[in-house]
Short mmCIF file of the C-alpha atoms (twelve columns), coordinates in Angstrom:
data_MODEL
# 
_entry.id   MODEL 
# 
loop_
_atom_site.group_PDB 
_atom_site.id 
_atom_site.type_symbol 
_atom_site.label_atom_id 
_atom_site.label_alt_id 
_atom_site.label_comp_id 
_atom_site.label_asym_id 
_atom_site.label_seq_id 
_atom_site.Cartn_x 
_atom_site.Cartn_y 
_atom_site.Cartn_z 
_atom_site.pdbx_PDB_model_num 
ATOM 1   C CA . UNK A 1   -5.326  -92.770  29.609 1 
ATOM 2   C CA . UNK A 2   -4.556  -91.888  33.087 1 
ATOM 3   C CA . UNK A 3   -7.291  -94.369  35.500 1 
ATOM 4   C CA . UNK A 4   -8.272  -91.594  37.382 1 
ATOM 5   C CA . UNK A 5   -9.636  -89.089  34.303 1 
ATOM 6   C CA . UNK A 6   -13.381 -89.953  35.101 1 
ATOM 7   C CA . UNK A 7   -12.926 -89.442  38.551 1 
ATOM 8   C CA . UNK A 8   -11.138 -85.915  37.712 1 
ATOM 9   C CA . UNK A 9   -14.383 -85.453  35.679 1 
ATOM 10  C CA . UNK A 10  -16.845 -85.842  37.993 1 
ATOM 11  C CA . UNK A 11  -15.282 -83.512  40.571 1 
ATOM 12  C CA . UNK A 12  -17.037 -80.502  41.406 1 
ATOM 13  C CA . UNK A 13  -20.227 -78.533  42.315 1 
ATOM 14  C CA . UNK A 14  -23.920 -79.835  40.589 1 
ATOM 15  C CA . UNK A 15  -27.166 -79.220  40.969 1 
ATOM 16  C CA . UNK A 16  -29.650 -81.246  39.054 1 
ATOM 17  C CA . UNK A 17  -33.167 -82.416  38.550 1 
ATOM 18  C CA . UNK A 18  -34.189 -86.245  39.259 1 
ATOM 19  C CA . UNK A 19  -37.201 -88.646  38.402 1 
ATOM 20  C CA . UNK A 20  -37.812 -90.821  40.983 1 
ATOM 21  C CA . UNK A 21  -39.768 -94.469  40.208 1 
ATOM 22  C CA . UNK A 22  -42.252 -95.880  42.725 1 
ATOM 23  C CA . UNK A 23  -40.235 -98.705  44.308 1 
ATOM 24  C CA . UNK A 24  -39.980 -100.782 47.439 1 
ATOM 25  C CA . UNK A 25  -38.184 -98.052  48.866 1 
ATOM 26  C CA . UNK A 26  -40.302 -94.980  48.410 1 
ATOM 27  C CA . UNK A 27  -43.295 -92.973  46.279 1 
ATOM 28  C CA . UNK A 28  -41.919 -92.237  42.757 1 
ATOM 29  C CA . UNK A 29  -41.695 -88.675  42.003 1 
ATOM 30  C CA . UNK A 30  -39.542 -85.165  40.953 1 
ATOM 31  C CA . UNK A 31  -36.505 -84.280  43.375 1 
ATOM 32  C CA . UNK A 32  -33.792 -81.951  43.000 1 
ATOM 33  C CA . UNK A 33  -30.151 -82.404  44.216 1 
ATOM 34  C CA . UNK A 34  -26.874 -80.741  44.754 1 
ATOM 35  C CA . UNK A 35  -23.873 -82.922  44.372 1 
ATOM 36  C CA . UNK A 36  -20.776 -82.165  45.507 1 
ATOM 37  C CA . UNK A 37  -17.336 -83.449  44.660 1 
ATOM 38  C CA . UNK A 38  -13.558 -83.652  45.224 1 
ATOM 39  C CA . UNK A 39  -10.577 -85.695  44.694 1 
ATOM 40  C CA . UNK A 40  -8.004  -86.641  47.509 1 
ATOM 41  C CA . UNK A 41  -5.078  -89.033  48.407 1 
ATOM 42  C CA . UNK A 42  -3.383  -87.668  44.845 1 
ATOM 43  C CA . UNK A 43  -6.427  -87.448  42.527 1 
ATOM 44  C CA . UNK A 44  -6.842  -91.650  43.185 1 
ATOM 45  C CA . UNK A 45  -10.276 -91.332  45.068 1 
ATOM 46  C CA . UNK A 46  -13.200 -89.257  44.968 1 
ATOM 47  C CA . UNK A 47  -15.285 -88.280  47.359 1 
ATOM 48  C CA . UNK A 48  -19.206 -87.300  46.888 1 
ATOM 49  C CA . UNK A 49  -21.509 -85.946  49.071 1 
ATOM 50  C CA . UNK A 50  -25.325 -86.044  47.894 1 
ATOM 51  C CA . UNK A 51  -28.315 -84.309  49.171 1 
ATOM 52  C CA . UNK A 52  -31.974 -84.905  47.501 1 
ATOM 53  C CA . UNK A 53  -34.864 -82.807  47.883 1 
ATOM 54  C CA . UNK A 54  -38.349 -83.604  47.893 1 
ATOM 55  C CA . UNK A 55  -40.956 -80.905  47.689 1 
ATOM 56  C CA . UNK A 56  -38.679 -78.473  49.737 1 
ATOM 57  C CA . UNK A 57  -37.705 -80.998  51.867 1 
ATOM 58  C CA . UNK A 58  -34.133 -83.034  52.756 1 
ATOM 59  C CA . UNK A 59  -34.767 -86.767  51.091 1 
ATOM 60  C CA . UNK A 60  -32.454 -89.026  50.652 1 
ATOM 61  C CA . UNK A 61  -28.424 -88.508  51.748 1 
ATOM 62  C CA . UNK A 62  -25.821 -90.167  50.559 1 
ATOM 63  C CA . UNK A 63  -21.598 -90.440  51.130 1 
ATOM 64  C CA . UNK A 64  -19.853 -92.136  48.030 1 
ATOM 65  C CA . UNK A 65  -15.980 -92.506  48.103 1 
ATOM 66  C CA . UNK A 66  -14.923 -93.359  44.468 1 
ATOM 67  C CA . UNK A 67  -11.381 -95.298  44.075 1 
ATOM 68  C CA . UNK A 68  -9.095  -95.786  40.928 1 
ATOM 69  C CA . UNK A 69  -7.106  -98.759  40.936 1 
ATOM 70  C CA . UNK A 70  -3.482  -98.823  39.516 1 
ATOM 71  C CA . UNK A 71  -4.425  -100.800 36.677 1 
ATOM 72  C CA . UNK A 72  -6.175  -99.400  33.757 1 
ATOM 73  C CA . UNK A 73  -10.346 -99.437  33.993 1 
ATOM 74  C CA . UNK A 74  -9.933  -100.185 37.585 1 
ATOM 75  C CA . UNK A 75  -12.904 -98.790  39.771 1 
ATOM 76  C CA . UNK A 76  -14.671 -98.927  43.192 1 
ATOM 77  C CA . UNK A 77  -17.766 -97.613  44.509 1 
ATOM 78  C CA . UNK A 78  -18.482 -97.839  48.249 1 
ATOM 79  C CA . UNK A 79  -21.946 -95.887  48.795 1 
ATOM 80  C CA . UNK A 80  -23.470 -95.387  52.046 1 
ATOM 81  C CA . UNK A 81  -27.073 -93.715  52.718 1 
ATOM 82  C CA . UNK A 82  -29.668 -92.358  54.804 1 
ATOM 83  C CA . UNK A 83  -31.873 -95.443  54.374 1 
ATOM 84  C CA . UNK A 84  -29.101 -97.398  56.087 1 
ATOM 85  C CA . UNK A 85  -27.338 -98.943  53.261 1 
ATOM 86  C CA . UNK A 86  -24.047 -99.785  54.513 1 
ATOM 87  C CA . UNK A 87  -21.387 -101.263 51.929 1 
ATOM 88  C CA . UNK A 88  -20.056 -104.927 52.987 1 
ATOM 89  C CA . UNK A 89  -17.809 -104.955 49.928 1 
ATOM 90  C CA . UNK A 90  -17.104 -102.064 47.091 1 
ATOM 91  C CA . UNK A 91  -19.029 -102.187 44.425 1 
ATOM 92  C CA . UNK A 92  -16.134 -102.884 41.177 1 
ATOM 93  C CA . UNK A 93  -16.732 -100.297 38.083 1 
ATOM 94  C CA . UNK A 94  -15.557 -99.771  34.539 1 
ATOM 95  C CA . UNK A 95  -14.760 -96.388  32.426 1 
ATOM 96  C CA . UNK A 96  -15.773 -96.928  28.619 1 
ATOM 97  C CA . UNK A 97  -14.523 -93.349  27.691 1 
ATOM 98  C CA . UNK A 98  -18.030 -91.799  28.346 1 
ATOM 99  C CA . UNK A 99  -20.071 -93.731  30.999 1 
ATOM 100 C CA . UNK A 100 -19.024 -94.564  34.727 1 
ATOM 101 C CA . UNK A 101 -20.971 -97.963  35.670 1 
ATOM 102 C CA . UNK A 102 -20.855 -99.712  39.114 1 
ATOM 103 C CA . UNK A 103 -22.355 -102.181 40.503 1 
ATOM 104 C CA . UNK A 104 -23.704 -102.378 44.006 1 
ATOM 105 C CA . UNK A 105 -24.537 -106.119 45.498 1 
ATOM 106 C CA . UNK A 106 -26.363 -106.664 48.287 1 
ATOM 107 C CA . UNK A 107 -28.661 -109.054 50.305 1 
ATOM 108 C CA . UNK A 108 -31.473 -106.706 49.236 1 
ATOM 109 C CA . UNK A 109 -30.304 -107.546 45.623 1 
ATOM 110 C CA . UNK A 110 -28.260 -105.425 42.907 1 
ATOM 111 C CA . UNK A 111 -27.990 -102.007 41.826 1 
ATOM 112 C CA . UNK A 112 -26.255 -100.375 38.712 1 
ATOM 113 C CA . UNK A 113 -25.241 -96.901  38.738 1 
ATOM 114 C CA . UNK A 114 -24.384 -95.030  35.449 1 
ATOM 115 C CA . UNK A 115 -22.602 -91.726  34.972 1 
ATOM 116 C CA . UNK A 116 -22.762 -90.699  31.382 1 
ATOM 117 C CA . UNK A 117 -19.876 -87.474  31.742 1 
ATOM 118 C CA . UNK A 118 -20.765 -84.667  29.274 1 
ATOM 119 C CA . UNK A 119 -18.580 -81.962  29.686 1 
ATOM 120 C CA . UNK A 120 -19.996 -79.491  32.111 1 
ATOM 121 C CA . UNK A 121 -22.638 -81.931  32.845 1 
ATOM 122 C CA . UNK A 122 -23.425 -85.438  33.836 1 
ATOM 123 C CA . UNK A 123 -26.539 -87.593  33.975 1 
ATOM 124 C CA . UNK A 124 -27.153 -90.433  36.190 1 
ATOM 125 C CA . UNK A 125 -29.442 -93.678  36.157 1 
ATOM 126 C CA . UNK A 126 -29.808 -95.885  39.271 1 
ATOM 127 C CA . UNK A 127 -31.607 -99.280  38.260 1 
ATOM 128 C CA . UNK A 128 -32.420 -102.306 40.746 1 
ATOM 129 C CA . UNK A 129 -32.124 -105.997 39.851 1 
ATOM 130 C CA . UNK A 130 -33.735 -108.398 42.139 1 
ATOM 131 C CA . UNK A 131 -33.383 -111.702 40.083 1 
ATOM 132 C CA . UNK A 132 -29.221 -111.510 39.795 1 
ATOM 133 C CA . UNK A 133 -29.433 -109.093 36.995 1 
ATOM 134 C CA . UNK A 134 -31.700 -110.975 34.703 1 
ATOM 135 C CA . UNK A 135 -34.602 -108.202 35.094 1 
ATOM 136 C CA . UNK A 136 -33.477 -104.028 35.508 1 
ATOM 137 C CA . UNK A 137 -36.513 -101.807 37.572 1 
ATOM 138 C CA . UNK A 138 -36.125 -98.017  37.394 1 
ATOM 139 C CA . UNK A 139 -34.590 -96.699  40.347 1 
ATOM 140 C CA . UNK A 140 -33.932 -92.720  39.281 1 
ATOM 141 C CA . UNK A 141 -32.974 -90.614  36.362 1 
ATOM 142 C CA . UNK A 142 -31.188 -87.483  36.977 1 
ATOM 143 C CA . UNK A 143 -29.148 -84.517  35.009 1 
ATOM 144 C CA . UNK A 144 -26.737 -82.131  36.308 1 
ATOM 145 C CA . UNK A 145 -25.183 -79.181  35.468 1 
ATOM 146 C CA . UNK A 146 -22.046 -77.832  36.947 1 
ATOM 147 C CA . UNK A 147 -22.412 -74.975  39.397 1 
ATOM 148 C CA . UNK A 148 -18.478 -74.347  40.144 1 
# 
C-alpha cells in the first residue's frame, strides 16, 4: 500500500459535531467544526486547517501538517494551536488500514489523536495522558462528514 493512502483520505472539506470533556484546559461541552484539508509536496504531506465553534463563537484553532515517510507505516504529526501549543518534535504515527493514531509529547504531558477513516467520513478522539500513558482522560470526540 502506497504510505501516503490515509493522508489521501483525509483530504478534503468537513464539517462535524464535537463533545468536548471538562479538562485543565477548558469547560467541557458541544462544538462544531469545519476541517479543511489538502495534500502538497507530491501527495507526501498534508496540511489541515481547523476551526472550532463554541456557541456561535471561534474556539479553538489549530494548523496540523501531516508527513508520510518513505518507509511503509511511516507518519508525523506536527500540530500547532491557539492555546499556544507549539511542537518541539513531531509527534510519530501509525496507519492500521482504518485508524490514523499519533502521538503528541510534551512537558504538559501526552496526547493521542485517532482518525478512524470511513469513507466519506471520519471521526476523531483526542485523549490526554499525564502519568506517561499509564492513565487516558477524555480530551474530545468528534464526527465528520465530507462537505466537498
Amino acid at each position: 500500500m502506497d504510505t501516503t493512502h490515509a493522508l489521501v483520505l483525509l483530504a478534503g472539506e468537513w464539517e462535524g459535531e464535537e463533545t468536548l470533556a471538562t479538562t485543565r484546559w477548558g469547560q467541557g461541552g458541544q462544538a462544531r467544526a469545519r476541517v479543511s484539508a489538502w495534500l502538497d509536496l507530491g501527495g507526501r504531506v498534508l496540511l489541515m486547517d481547523y476551526r472550532e465553534e463554541r456557541d456561535g463563537q471561534p474556539a479553538l484553532q489549530a494548523h496540523a501538517v501531516f508527513t508520510a515517510g518513505p518507509g511503509h507505516d511511516e507518519y508525523a504529526l506536527y500540530w500547532f494551536d491557539s492555546y499556544g501549543f507549539v511542537p518541539a518534535q513531531p509527534a510519530p504515527g501509525h496507519w492500521d488500514g482504518e485508524r490514523l493514531v499519533f502521538l503528541r509529547s510534551s512537558p504538559r504531558g501526552q496526547t493521542r489523536h485517532t482518525y478512524m477513516l470511513r469513507g466519506e467520513a471520519f471521526a476523531l478522539t483526542l485523549e490526554s495522558s499525564f502519568d506517561g500513558g499509564v492513565r487516558w482522560e477524555p480530551v474530545m470526540q468528534g464526527s465528520y462528514r465530507r462537505t466537498t
